[in-house]
C-alpha positions as CSV (number, residue, x, y, z in Angstrom):
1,X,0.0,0.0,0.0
2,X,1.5,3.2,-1.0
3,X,1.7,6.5,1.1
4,X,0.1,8.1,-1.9
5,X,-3.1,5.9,-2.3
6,X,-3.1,6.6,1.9
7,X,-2.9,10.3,1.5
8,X,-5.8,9.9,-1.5
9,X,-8.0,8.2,0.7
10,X,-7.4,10.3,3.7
11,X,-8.2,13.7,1.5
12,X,-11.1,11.9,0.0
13,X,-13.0,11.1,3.5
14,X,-11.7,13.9,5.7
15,X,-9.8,16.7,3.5
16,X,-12.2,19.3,4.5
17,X,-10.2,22.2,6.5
18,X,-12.0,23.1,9.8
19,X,-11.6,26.8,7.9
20,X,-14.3,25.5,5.4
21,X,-16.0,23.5,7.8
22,X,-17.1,26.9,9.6
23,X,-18.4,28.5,6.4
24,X,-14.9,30.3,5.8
25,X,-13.8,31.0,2.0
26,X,-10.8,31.6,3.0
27,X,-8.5,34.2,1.3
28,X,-5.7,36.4,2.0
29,X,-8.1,39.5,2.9
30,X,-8.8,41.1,6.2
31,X,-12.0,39.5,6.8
32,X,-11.3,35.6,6.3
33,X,-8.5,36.3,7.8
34,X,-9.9,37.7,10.9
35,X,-12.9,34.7,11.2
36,X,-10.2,32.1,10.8
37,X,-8.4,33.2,14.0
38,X,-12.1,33.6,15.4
39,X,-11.8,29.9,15.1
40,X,-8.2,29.1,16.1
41,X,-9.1,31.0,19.3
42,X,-12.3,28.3,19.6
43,X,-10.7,25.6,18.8
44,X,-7.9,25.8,21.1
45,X,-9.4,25.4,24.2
46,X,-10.3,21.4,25.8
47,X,-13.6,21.1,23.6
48,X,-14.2,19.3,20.6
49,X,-13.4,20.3,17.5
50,X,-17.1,20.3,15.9
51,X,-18.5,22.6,18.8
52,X,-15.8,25.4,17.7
53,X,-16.5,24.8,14.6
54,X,-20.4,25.3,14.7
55,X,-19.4,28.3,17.6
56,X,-17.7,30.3,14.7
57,X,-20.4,29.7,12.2
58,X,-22.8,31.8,14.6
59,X,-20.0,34.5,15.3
60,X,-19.8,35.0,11.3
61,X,-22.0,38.3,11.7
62,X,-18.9,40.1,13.9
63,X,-16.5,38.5,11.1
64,X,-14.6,41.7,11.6
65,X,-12.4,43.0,14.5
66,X,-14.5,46.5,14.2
67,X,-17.8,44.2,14.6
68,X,-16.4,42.2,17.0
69,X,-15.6,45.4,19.0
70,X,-19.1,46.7,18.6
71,X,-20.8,44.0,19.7
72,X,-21.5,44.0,23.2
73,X,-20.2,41.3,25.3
74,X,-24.1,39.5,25.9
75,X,-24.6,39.6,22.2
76,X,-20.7,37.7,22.4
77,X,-22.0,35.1,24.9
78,X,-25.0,34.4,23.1
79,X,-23.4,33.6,19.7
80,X,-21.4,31.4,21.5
81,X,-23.9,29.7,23.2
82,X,-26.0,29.4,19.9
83,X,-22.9,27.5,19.2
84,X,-23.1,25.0,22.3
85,X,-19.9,26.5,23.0
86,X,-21.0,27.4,27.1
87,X,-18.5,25.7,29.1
88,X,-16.1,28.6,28.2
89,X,-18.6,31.6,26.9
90,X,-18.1,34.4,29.4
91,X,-14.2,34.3,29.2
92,X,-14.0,33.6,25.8
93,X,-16.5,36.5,24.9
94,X,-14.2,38.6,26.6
95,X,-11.3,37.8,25.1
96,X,-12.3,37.8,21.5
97,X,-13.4,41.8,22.4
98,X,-10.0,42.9,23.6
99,X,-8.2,40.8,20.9
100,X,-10.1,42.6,18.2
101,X,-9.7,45.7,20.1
102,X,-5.4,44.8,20.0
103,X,-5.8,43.9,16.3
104,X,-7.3,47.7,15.7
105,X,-4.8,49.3,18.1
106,X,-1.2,47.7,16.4
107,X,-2.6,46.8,13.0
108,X,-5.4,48.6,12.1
109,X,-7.5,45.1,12.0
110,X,-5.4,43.3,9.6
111,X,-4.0,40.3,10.3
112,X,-2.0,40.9,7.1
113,X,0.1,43.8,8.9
114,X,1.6,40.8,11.5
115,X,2.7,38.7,8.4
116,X,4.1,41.5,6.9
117,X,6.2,42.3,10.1
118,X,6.8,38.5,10.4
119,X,8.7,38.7,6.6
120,X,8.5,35.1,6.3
121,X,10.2,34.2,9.9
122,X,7.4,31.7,11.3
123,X,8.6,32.4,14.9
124,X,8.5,36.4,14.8
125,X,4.7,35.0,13.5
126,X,3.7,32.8,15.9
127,X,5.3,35.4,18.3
128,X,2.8,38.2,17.2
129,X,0.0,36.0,17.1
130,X,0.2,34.9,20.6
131,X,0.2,38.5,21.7
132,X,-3.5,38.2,21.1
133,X,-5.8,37.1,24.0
134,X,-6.5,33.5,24.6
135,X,-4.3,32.2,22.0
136,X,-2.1,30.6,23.1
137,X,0.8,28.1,21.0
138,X,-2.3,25.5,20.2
139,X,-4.0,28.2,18.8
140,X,-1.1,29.6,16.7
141,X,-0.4,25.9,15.6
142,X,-4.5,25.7,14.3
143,X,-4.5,29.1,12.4
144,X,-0.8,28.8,10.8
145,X,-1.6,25.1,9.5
146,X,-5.1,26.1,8.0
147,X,-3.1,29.8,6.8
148,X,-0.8,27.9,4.7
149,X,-3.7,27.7,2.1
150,X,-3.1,31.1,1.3
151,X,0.2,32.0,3.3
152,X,2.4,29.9,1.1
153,X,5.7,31.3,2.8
154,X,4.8,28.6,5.7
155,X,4.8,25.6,3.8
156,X,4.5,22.9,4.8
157,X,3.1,23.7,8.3
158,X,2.4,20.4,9.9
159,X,1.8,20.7,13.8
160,X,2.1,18.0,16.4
161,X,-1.4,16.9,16.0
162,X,-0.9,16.3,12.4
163,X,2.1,14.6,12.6
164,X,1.0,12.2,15.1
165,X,-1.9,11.6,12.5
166,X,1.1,10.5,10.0
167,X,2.8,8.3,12.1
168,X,-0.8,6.2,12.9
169,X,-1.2,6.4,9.1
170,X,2.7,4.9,8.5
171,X,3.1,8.1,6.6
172,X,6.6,10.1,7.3
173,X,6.3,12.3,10.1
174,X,9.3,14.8,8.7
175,X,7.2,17.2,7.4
176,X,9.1,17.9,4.1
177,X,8.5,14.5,3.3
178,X,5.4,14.8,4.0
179,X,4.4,17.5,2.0
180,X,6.1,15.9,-1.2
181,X,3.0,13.6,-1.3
182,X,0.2,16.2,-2.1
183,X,0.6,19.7,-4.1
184,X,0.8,22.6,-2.6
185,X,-2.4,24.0,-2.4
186,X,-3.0,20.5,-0.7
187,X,-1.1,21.2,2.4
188,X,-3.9,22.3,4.6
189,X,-6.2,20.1,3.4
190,X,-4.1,17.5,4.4
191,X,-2.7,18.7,7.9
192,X,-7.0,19.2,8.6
193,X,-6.8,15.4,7.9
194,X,-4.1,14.2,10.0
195,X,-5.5,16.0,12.9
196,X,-8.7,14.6,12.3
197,X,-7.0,10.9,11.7
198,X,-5.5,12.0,15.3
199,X,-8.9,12.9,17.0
200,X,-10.7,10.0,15.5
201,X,-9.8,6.2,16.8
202,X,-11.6,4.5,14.0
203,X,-11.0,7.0,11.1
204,X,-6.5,5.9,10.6
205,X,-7.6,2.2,10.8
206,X,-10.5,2.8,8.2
207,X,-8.4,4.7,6.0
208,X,-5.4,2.3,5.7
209,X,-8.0,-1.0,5.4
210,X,-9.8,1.2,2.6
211,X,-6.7,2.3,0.7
C-alpha cells in the first residue's frame, strides 16, 4: 500500500479544513483572515473540535475585528452559546473583544500587517499571534496550518497533532516528506486530515484498510 493511495483516501473522506468547515472561504483578505483566527481561538481550548466549529459559524456576523468590537459582550456570549460552545462563553466573549480591540490598536485590524512584520520568519509569526488574547501556541499551531492555504511562505506547516496523525497512518512524520506527497495547495487540506486521523480512533484504521 502506497503513502500516496493513503494520502488519496485520507483527502477523499476527511480533507475538509475546519476553515471551510465553519463557512470560511478563506483568502488572503482582512476578513477571512480575521474569522479564521475567530476559530483558532475556539478551537484551542479542551472542547471538541465540531462545537468550535459550529461556535464560529454563529459568530460569522462580527466577522470583523471593528464588529467584534461593537458588539457588546451578551450579544458575544450568546453567539457562543447558539454555538453550544457554554462551558467557556463568558471568558472567551471577553477575550475575543480585547483581541479585536489589539488587532485595531497595532494593525489597524489586519492580520496581514503581522505577516508582513513576520517577513517570512514563522517564529517572529507565531510570536505576534500569541500576543493576542487566549491564544495561546495551540491556537497559533490551528491558524498557521489552515493559513498555509493562502500563506504559502509557511509551507508545509504540519503541527504535532498532524504529525501524530502521520505516524498512525505509516506516513513520514518529517514534514518535508510529507508535504512531497500532495501539491501545494493540498497542504492544509491534508494537515486538517491528519489532525482529524489524530482525533478519531476508528478514522486511521478505516483509512489504511480502505486504501
Amino acid at each position: 500500500m502506497s503513502a500516496e493511495n493513503v494520502v488519496q483516501r485520507l483527502l477523499d473522506e476527511a480533507g475538509t479544513t475546519y476553515a471551510a468547515q465553519a463557512g470560511i472561504s478563506l483568502a488572503n483578505k482582512p476578513a477571512p483572515l480575521y474569522r479564521l483566527l475567530v476559530l483558532a481561538v475556539l478551537m484551542s481550548t479542551r472542547i471538541k473540535a465540531e462545537l468550535a466549529v459550529s461556535a464560529a459559524r454563529e459568530l460569522t456576523e462580527f466577522g470583523t475585528p471593528q464588529k467584534m468590537c461593537d458588539a457588546t459582550w451578551q450579544q458575544r456570549v450568546d453567539a457562543l452559546d447558539r454555538g453550544h460552545y457554554a462551558r467557556y462563553d463568558e471568558s472567551t466573549a471577553t477575550a475575543l473583544g480585547k483581541g479585536a480591540q489589539l488587532l485595531i490598536d497595532r494593525y489597524h485590524g489586519d492580520l496581514r500587517r503581522i505577516q508582513a512584520k513576520a517577513d517570512g520568519d514563522i517564529d517572529v509569526l507565531q510570536e505576534k499571534l500569541t500576543e493576542l488574547p487566549r491564544l495561546g501556541p495551540v491556537g497559533v499551531d490551528i491558524f498557521c496550518r489552515e493559513v498555509q492555504l493562502v500563506w504559502p511562505e509557511l509551507r508545509p506547516f504540519f503541527d504535532k497533532k498532524a504529525l501524530a496523525g502521520a505516524e498512525k497512518l505509516g506516513l513520514p512524520t518529517d514534514p518535508d516528506e510529507l508535504a512531497k506527497l500532495v501539491e501545494g495547495h493540498d497542504l492544509a487540506r491534508l494537515a486538517a486530515a491528519l489532525v482529524r486521523a489524530t482525533l478519531d480512533r476508528g478514522l486511521a484504521a478505516e483509512i489504511t484498510k480502505a486504501a
